[in-house]
N, C-alpha and C positions, 0 to 999 in steps of 0.2 A: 504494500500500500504506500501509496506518494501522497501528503497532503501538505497542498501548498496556499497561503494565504497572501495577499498584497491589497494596497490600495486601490477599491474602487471607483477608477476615473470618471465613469459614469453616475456623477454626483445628483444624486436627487433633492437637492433642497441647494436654494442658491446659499444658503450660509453657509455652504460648503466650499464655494466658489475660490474662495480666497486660500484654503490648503489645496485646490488643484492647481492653481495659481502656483504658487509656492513650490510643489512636488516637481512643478514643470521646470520653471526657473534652475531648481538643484540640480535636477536632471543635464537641461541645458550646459550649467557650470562645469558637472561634471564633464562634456565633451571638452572643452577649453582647457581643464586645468584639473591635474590630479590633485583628490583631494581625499579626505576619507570620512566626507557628508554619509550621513547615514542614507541620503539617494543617490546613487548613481545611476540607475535607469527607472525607466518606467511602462509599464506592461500593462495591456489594457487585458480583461477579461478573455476577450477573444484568442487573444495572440498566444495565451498561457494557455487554452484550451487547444489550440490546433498545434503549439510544442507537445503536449503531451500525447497526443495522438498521435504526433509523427515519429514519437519517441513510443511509441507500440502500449501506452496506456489509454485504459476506457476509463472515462467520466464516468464514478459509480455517483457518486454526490455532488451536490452544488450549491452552495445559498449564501444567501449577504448577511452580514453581521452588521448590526446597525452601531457605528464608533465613535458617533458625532461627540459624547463625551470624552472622549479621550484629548488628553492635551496637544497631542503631538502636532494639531492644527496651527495651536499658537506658537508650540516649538520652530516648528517648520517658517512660517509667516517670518518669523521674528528673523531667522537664520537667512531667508530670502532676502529680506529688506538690505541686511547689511553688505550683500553682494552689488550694490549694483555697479558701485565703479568698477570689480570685476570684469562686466563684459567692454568699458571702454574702448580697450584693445581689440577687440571682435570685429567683422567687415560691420559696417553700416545697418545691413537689415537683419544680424541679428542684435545690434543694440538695440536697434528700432522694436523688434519680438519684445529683446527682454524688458525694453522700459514702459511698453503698452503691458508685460503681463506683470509690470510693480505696480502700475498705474490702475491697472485694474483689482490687483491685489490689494491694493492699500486700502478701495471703496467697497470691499469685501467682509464677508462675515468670518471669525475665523473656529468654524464648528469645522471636526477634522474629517476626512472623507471615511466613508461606509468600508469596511473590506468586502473582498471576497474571498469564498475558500472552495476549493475544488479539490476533492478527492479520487483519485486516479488508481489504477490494477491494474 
């Protein structure tokens, strides 16, 4: 049995907005500059279901965990904000990405995103 857990990109409640915000950003960072942010990628639902499939496991289980209590939202937010003269150095339109998703982030709720979990055989 494989069970794996991650954040749910597909945020149901815009208070959410602002840790997908956030997750994206780290993510981002991470491309640019090693670092060792507790994000360095990021996997949508789908994408981790057709890895484990192509890796010869069936989807026995699947559901969302509802996380919006968990802090990691504010963690995350708070960690995003301080990056942003980070991307600086970046071509043009990904400063341009990351300062629209601060800018969006900042008018953002910071409830933390839903997981999901999928259980693979």
């Amino acid at each position: 049995m494989l069970f794996f857990a991650e954040w749910d990109l597909a945020f149901t409640e815009v208070s959410q907005r602002g840790h997908f915000c956030a997750a994206t950003l780290l993510a981002l960072h991470s491309t640019i500059t090693e670092n060792d942010g507790n994000i360095q990628h990021l996997f949508s639902r789908d994408t981790i279901h057709q890895m484990l499939e192509d890796a010869g496991f069936s989807i026995v289980r699947e559901e969302t965990v509802h996380s919006r209590y968990l802090q990691d939202g504010q963690w995350e937010i708070g960690y995003a904000k301080s990056l942003q003269d980070a991307f600086l150095e970046s071509s043009t339109q990904f400063q341009i990405l990351a300062t629209s998703l601060i800018d969006t982030m900042k008018r953002s709720g910071t409830d933390s995103l839903d997981t999901f979990v999928l259980v693979g055989k």
